[in-house]
N, C-alpha and C positions, 0 to 999 in steps of 0.2 A: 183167390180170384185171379184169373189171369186177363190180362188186357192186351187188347190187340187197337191200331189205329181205326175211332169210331166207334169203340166201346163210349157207354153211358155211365156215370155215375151219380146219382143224383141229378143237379143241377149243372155238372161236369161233363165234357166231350173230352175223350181220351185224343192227341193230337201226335204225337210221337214219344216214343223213349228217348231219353236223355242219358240216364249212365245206371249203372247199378255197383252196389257194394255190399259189406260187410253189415250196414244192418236195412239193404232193399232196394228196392228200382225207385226208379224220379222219371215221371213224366212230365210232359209238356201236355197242359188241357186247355180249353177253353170252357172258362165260368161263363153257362150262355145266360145268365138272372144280369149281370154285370156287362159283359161283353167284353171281356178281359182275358190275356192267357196268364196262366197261373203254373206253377211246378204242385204235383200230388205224389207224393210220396206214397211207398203203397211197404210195410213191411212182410219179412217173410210169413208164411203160415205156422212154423215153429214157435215165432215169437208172440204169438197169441197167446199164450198160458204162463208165458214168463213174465213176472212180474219187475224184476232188475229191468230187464229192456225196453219192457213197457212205459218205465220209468223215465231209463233216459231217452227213447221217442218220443215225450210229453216235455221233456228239458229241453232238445234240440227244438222244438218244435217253439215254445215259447222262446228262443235264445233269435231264431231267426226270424219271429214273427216282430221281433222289436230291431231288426232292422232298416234302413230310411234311406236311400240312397239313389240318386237319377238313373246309376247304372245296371240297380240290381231289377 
């Protein structure tokens, strides 16, 4: 899928790109259920059948989601 500023996702407004890498782009969105901005990571279309990276996408994912911090 590709996203452009004001793409929808669910409950998500795509807001701008943030950076992209080795395993995918990071947006900036707005959760409009919340009214909060959020980063949505979006991985590549390759890594859909891979099971290793699908793995550590589920690792990083819990690893930052027990982060706590004012600044992040």
């Amino acid at each position: 899928m590709t996203f452009t500023t004001g793409t929808k996702l669910g409950a998500y407004e795509i807001l701008a790109p943030i950076g992209k890498g080795g395993m995918g782009e990071v947006w900036r969105a707005r959760d409009t259920r919340l009214n909060r901005e959020v980063a949505i990571k979006v991985l590549p279309d390759d890594f859909a059948n891979d099971a290793d990276r699908l793995r550590r996408f589920e690792q990083e994912a819990l690893a930052t989601s027990a982060l706590n911090h004012p600044n992040i």
